[in-house]
N, C-alpha and C positions, 0 to 999 in steps of 0.2 A: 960647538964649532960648526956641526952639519946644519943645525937649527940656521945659522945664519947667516949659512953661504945661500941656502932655499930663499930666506927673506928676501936677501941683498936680488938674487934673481927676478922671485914674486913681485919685488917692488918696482921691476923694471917692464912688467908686463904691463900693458892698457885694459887690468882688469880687475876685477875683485875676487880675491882668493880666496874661498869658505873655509871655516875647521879642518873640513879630512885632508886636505891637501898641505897645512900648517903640521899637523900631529907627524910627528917621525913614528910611526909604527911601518913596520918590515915586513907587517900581513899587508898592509893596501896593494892592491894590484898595479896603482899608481907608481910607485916607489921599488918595484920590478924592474920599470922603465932605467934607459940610463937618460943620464941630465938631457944629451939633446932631443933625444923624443920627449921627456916630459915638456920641456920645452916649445918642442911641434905641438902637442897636446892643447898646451894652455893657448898658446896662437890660434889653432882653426878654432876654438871655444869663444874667441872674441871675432873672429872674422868669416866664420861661414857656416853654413847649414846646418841642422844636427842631425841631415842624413850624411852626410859630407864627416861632420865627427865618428858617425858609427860605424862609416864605409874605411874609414882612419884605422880608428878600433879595431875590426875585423881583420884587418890586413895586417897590422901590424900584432897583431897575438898570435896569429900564422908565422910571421915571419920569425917571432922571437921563438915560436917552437921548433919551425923547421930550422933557423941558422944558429939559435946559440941555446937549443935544447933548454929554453925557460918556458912553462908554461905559464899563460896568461889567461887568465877569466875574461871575456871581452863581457861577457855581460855585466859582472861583477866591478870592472875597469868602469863601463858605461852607469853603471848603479851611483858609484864616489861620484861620476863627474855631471850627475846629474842636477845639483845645484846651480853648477855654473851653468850648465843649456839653459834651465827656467828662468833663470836672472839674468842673460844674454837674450831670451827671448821675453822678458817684456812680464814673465807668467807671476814673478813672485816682487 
């Protein structure tokens, strides 16, 4: 059921969604995220910088530690969404 409510989402995005982001595992730093940041997530990945993604990242693993006490890997977050930078930028 969770599988494809992501789909139904992912399908709506102007992008190409790699493996880690399809896999429901509960370790991705992604899936921390609630639906509307991942949501933001997969948006600036198709339409802006990937200093712009990681200045995203930063702030946003900040904020989920200081307002709702989840820690977040931002490097780890940046590691999964590394796919989609290289393939948004041209590289693979």
């Amino acid at each position: 059921m969770k599988s494809q409510r992501y789909n139904k989402i992912l399908n709506l995005l102007p992008i190409t969604v790699t493996r880690p982001l399809l896999m429901e595992n509960e370790k991705l730093e992604f899936f921390k995220l609630d639906e509307i940041d991942r949501k933001v997530l997969l948006w600036l990945l198709a339409h802006v910088s990937q200093k712009s993604v990681v200045a995203w990242i930063d702030y946003i693993a900040t904020e989920y530690r200081h307002g709702k006490s989840v820690t977040i890997d931002s490097d780890r977050l940046f590691a999964e969404m590394q796919d989609e930078i290289l393939h948004k930028s041209g590289e693979i």
